[in-house]
Structures are given as structure tokens and as C-alpha cells.
C-alpha positions in Angstrom: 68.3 77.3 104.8 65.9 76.8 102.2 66.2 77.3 98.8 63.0 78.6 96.6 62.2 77.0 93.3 62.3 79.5 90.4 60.5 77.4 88.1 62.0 79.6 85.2 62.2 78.4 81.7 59.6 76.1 81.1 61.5 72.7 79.7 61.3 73.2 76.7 62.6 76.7 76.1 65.6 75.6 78.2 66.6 72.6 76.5 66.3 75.0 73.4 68.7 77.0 74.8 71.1 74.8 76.4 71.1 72.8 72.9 72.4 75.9 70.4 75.5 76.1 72.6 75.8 72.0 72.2 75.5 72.5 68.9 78.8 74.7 68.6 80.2 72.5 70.8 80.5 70.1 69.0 81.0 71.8 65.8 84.3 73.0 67.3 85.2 69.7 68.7 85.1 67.8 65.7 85.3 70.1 62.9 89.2 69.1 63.4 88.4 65.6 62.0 87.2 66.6 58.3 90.5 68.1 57.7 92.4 65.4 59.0 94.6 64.9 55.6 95.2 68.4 55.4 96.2 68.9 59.0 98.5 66.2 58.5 100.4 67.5 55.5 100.2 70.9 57.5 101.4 70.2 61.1 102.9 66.5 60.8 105.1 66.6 57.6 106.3 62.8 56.9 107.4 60.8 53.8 104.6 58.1 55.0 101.2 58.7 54.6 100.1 56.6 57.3 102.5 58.0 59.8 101.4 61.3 59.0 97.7 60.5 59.4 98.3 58.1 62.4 100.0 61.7 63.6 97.0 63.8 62.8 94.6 61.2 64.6 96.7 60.8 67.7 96.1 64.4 68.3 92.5 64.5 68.0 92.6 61.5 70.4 94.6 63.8 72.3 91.9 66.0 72.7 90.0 62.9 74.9 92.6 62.6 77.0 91.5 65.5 79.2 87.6 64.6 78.7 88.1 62.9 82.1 89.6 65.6 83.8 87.5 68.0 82.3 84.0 66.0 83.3 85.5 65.4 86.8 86.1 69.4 87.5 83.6 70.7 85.6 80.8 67.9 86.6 82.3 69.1 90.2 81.3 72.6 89.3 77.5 71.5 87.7 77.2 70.2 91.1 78.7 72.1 93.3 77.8 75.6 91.8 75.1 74.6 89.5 74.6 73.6 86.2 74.4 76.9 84.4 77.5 77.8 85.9 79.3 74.9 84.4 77.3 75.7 81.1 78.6 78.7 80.6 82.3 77.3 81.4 82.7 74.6 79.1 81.6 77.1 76.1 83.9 80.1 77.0 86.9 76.9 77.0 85.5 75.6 73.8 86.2 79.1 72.0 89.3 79.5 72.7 90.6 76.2 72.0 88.8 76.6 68.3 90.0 80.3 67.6 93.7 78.7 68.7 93.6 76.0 65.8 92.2 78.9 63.2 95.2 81.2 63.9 97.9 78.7 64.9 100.6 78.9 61.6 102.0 75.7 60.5 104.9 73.8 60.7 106.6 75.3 57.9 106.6 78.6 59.2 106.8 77.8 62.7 108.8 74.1 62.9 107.8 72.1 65.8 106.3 74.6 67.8 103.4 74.2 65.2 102.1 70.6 66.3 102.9 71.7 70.3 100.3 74.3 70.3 97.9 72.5 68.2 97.9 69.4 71.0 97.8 72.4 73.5 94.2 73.7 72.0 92.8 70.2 71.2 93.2 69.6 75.5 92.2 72.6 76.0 88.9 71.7 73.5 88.8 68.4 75.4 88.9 69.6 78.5 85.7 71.4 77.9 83.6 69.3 75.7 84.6 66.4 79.2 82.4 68.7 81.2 79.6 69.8 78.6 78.8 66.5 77.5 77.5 65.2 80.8 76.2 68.6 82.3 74.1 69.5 78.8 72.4 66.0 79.7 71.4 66.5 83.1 70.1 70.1 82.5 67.9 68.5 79.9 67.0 65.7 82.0 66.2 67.7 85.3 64.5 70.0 83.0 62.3 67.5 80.8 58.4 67.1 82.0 57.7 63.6 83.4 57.5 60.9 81.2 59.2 62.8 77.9 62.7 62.4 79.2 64.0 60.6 76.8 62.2 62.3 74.3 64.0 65.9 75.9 67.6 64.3 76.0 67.7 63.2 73.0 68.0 66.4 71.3 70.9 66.7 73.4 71.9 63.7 70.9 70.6 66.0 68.4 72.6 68.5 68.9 75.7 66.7 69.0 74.4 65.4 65.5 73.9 69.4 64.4 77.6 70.0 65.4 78.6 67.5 62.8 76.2 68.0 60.5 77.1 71.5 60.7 80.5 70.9 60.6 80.2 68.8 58.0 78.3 70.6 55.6 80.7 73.5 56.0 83.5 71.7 55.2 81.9 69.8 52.1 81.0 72.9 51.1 84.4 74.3 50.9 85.8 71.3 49.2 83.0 72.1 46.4 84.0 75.8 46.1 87.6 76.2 46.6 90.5 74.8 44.2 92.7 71.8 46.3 95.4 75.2 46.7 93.5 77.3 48.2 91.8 74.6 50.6 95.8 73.3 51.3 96.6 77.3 52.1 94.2 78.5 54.0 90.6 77.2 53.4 91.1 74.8 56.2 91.0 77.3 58.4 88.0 79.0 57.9 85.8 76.6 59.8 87.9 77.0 63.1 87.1 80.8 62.5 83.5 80.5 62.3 83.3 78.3 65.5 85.2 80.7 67.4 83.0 83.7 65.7 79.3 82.0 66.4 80.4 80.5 70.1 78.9 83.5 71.5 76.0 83.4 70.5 75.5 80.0 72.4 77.2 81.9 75.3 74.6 84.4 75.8 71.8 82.1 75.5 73.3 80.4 78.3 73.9 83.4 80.6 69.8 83.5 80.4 68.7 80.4 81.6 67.9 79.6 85.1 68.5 76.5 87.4 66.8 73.3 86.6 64.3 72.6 90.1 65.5 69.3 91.3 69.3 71.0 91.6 67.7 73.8 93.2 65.6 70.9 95.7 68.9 69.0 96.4 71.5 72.2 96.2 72.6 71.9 100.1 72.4 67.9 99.8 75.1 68.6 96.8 77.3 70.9 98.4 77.6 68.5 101.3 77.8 65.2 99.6 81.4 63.3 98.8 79.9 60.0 98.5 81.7 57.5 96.5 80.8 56.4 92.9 78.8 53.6 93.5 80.4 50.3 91.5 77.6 48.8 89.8 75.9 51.7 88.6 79.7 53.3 87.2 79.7 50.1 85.6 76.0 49.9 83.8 77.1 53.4 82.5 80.3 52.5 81.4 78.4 49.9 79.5 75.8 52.3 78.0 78.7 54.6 77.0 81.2 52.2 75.1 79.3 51.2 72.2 77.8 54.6 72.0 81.8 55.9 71.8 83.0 54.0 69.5 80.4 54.2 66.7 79.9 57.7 67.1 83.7 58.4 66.2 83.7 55.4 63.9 81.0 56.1 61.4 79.8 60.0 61.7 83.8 61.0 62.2 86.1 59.0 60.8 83.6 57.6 57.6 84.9 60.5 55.4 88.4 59.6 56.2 87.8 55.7 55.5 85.4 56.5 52.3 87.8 59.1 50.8 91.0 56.7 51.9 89.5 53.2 50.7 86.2 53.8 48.4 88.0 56.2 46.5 85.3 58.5 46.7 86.7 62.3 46.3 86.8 64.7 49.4 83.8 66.5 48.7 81.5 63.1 48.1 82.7 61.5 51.2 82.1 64.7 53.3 78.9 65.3 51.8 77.6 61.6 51.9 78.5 61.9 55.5 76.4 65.2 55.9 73.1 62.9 54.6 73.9 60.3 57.4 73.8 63.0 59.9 70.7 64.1 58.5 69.0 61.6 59.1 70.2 61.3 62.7 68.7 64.4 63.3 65.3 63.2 62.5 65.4 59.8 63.5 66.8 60.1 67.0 64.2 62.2 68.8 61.5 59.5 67.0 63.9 57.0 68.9 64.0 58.4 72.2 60.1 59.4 72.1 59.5 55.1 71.4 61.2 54.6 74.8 59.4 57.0 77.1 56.6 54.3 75.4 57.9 51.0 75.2 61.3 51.5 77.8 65.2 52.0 77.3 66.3 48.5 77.6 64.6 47.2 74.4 66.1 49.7 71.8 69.2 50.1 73.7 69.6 46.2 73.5 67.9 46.3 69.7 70.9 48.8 68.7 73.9 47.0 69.7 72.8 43.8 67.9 72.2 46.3 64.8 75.7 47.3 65.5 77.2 43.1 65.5 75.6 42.5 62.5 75.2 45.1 59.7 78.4 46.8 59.9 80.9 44.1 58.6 78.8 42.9 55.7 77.9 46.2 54.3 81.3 47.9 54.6 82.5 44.7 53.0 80.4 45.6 50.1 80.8 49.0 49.9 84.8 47.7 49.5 84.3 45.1 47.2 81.5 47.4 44.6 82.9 51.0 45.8 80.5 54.0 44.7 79.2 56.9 46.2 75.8 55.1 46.1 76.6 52.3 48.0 78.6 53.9 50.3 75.6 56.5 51.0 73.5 53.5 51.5 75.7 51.7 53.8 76.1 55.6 56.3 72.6 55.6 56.1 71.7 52.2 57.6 74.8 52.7 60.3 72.8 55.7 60.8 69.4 54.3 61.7 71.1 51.9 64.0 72.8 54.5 65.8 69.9 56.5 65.9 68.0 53.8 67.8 70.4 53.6 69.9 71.3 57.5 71.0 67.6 58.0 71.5 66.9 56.4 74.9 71.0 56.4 75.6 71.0 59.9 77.5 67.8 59.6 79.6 69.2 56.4 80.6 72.6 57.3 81.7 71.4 60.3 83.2 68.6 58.0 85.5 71.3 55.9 87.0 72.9 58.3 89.5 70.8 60.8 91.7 70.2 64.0 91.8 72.8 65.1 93.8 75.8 64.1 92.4 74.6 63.4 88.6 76.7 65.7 86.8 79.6 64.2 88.4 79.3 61.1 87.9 77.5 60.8 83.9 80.3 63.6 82.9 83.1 61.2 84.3 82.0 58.1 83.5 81.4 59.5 80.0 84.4 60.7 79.8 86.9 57.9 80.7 84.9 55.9 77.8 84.6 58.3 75.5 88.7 58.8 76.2 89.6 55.2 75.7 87.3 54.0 72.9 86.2 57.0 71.3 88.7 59.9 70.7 91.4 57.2 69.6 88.6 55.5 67.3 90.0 56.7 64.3 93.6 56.3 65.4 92.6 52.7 66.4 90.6 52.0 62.8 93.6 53.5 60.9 95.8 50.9 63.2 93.9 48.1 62.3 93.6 48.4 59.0 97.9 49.5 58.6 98.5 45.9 60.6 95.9 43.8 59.2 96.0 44.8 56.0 92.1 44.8 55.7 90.1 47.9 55.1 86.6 46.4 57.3 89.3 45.4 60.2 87.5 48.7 62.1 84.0 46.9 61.5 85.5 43.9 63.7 86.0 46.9 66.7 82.3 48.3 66.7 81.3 44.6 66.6 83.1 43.8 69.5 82.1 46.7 71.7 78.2 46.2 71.0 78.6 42.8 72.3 80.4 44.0 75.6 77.6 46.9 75.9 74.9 44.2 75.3 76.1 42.2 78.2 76.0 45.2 80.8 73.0 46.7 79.3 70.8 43.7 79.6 71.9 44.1 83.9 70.0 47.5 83.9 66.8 47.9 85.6 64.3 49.7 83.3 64.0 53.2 84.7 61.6 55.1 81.7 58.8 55.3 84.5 60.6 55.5 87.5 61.2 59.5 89.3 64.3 60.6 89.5 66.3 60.2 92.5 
């Protein structure tokens, strides 16, 4: 049988509307991390600090331990039943997952059942955000109009950037406006409540988008294809994925932790000099990916993770040695610009390794096992290093290391800005 083309949305309305749901996505999904302390003291109850933070951070790492499964089942689904289908899924998951954490009491009042159902909702958040991540990408992708891929997919990047930013700016504004009592009582909760309030909103806009047309070309080819992952090309994404991990979580999650914890900066200044680092992203990244529809991915891909084994160590170092809010905004910014020049050409790239057929599969998956190892514990493993080694840059020694491992797979790639898709 053939299948008709309905054309549709024209690409860019759809990545429009496949990005406002991202957006809340990711709000929910990290929203968790600017409250870290105050989760701690609320769910994991400890006479250390550390232990009680290491606590609270294990269980957002939680959260990436069912990315994997989530990208495998629901990237099945994106190609299987199609992508809106698995759209609409991962949203409906995210919800419920958020409006769980807003209304879960704490450990006072409930004892340990507290901290079981909070790991319960952050799988059940990571289980969706596994499958959106990678099927956002390809929609946007097998959407874009030749030769702007990258410049399309990277305001799947943006978006991610929005849900922090939005995040973010939500929570630094109720640091500014509510006394440390009220935020300790129940201001922490009001950001989980406004996730789970606005996710529907993303939901409908998703219910109203159609098909991208090479899913629609290839839908019998996807229904009857089990083909293995192929090795090399797991690996090249694995590559493009690991860096990308780690200093997402690194410097546009855990940096308010870090600043607040080691700068001395207060909650609100650390959240709020975080909020102008993800502002930036916002602009900077689409100017990124737009360069390497000219110029190719390799070069800023490659140009990003030497940004990332050089600047980080000596400018955190400073920020350590002269700490103030101005220095520390100066040091987010720069981490900023680097990761920007990396995210840009990042998802086009990932997303022109595997063909059409099985693409959802294999990006979700592949993003997901990185993303599970090196980027949910990232704060976790920062927190770790700096508790054993005693120094507060030991993280910067991390990101170092994974740009240099990305480097090495990245410069294997073949360049694929002008090439069709498969």
C-alpha cells in the first residue's frame, strides 16, 4: 500500500509547535535541580550536609536512569506509530511525574515513604524526557527545509535552554520574593505546580500537528525494519552526545548549586546569574547552528570541545580564588558561548547519522545511555569530586576530560551539512 504525503505544517510552524511542549519539558525535568538544598533538608534529613545533598543529587540522577528505557520504547513508538504519537506520549508522562513532586508531602509528615515516591516521579519524569529528547529532534529535522537543518534543530537546543531558563527565572524569582520560611514550607513547591498546570497547553499543540514526510515516505520500511544498531555510527553518536551531557548538567544545572555552595553567592544571585547564561544560549545557539548549515558541523563541533579543555579550569579557578557575583556571571557567560557553539550543529548532526527509518530509535537511545551515565549523575559526580579531592574546580577536570574523548570520535565523522537524508 501506499501512503500519501500530507505535506501539513509547513516546517516551520511545526517545529514551533513541537518546541513549546520541549520547552515544558524540560522545565519539569530540571526545575527539581534549583531546589536541590531544599529538597534535601525536605526528603533526605541528615546531620551531614554533603550526605544530604549527595542524597538529593542521586535522585535526580535517578531520573536518567530510565532515559534509556524510555528512548528505547518511546523511540520504538516515534517509529513504529509515528512521531506525533510519541510526542504526545512523552508530555502526558512528563505531567504527571511534575504534579507528583508538587503534591508529594515530606518526610516529616510522611517518613520514608516521602523520598520512595519522589524517586518514583523522577523515573517516571525520566522515562519520558528518554523518549522526547530524541523524537523532538527528528521531527524537527525531517521537518526542516533542505540546507537549514541545523539552523531548525537547534531551537530544539533552544528550547531545552527555555525550559531552564524558564525554570530558572521562576525559581530566582521566588528566592527574591518569599522570606527563606516560606520558600523551606512550601514555596518550593510552586514551580512543580505550574509545570504540571501549563503542560497542557504543549499537549494540545501537539495533538495538531501532522506527520513529518520522510516518516510518512518510509512508514512500511519502519514497521518492517529490526535491523541492528549499526557500531560505528552508535559510536560517532555516543561521541557527539558525551560532552554535550556533561556540560549541559555541569554548568546550566548544577552552576547554582556550585556558586551558591563555593562562591558564596546567595540563592537568589546564583539562580539569577545562571538565568543570564541561559539567556544568552537562547540567542547564541540558533546563530551557531545557522554557521554550520554554512561552513559544516565538524568545525564547530570540534571548535567547542577544545573551548570546553581549556576555559573551564582557569576561569572557575578564578572565580574561586576572587569570588563575586561579577566574576562568576562572567565566567557562566563564556561557558555559555562555548556551549552554544557547540549545541548548534550538535542535533542536526546526531540526527544525520542514522536513516530515516529507524532514527528515532536509535538518536533517542543512544542519547539516552549518555545522557544516563555522564549527565544525570553530573552533579552527583561534581559534588563527589570535590567531597574526595578536597578541591572546588575538581568538576572542571571532568568536562575537560569528556571534551577530549568527544574530540577524538568527532573528528571520525564524515561531514553530513550537505548531504540528503537517508
Amino acid at each position: 500500500m501506499k501512503v500519501k504525503v500530507n505535506p501539513g505544517l509547513s516546517g516551520l510552524r511545526a517545529t514551533v509547535a513541537v518546541a513549546i511542549g520541549n520547552v515544558f519539558e524540560w522545565y519539569d525535568f530540571v526545575v527539581y535541580s534549583y531546589f536541590a538544598v531544599i529538597i534535601a533538608a525536605r526528603f533526605f534529613p541528615a546531620i551531614d550536609e554533603t550526605a544530604s545533598l549527595l542524597a538529593v543529587f542521586a535522585t535526580f540522577g535517578v531520573g536518567f536512569i530510565f532515559r534509556p528505557l524510555g528512548a528505547v520504547v518511546i523511540g520504538a513508538i516515534g517509529d513504529r506509530k509515528g512521531r506525533k504519537t510519541a510526542l504526545v506520549l512523552t508530555i502526558m508522562l512528563m505531567a504527571c511525574g511534575t504534579l507528583l513532586i508538587g503534591l508529594v508531602p515530606s518526610y516529616e509528615t510522611i517518613g520514608i515513604a516521602a523520598p520512595i515516591i519522589l524517586v518514583i516521579a523522577r523515573l517516571l519524569q525520566g522515562f519520558s524526557v528518554g523518549g522526547e529528547w530524541g523524537t523532538s529532534i527528528v521531527y524537527i529535522v525531517e521537518s526542516a527545509p533542505s540546507g537549514k537543518r541545523a539552523l531548525y534543530s537547534s531551537f530544539q537546543q533552544v528550547t531545552v535552554v527555555g525550559g531552564l531558563l524558564l525554570g530558572s527565572g521562576i525559581a530566582a524569582s521566588l528566592a527574591t520574593l518569599l522570606d527563606s520560611a516560606s520558600m523551606q514550607s512550601w514555596g518550593w513547591r510552586v514551580p512543580f505546580l505550574i509545570g504540571a498546570l501549563i503542560a497542557p497547553v504543549g499537549l494540545y499543540m501537539r495533538r495538531n500537528i501532522d506527520e513529518t514526510p520522510p516518516y510518512l515516505r518510509h512508514a512500511e520500511v519502519s514497521r518492517a525494519t529490526t535491523t541492528r544498531m549499526p557500531v560505528v555510527k552508535t559510536v560517532q553518536a555516543f561521541g557527539i552526545s558525551l560532552v554535550w551531557s556533561v556540560v549541559a548538567y555541569i554548568f546550566l544545572v548544577y552552576m547554582p548549586t556550585f556558586t551558591e555552595k563555593h562562591a558564596g553567592l546567595s540563592n537568589a544571585a546564583a539562580l539569577w546569574a545562571n538565568t543570564l547564561c541561559l539567556s544568552l544560549l537562547m540567542v547564541a545557539i540558533p546563530i551557531s547552528g545557522r554557521l554550520s548549515d554554512y561552513v559544516g558541523r565538524k568545525p564547530l563541533l570540534l571548535a567547542g570541545c577544545v573551548a570546553f579543555m581549556v576555559l573551564p579550569l582557569p576561569l572557575f579557578t578564578l572565580v574561586l580564588a576572587n569570588p563575586s557575583l561579577e566574576l562568576v556571571v562572567i565566567a557562566q557567560l563564556l561557558a555559555g558561548l562555548a556551549i552554544a557553539l557547540y549545541l548548534g550543529p550538535a542535533p542536526a548532526t546526531i540526527a544525520e547519522i542514522f536513516g530515516t527509518a529507524t532514527r528515532t530509535t536509535y538518536v533517542s537511545t543512544v542519547n539516552g545511555i549518555s545522557v544516563a551515565i555522564f549527565g544525570g549523575f553530573a552533579p552527583f559526580i561534581a559534588t563527589w569530586l570535590i567531597a574526595v579531592t578536597g578541591s572546588a574546580v575538581a568538576p572542571m577536570y571532568y568536562v575537560a576530560a569528556s571534551a577530549a574523548v568527544s574530540a577524538l570520535i568527532i573528528s571520525s565523522l564524515r561531514e553530513t551539512a550537505r548531504c540528503e537524508l537517508q
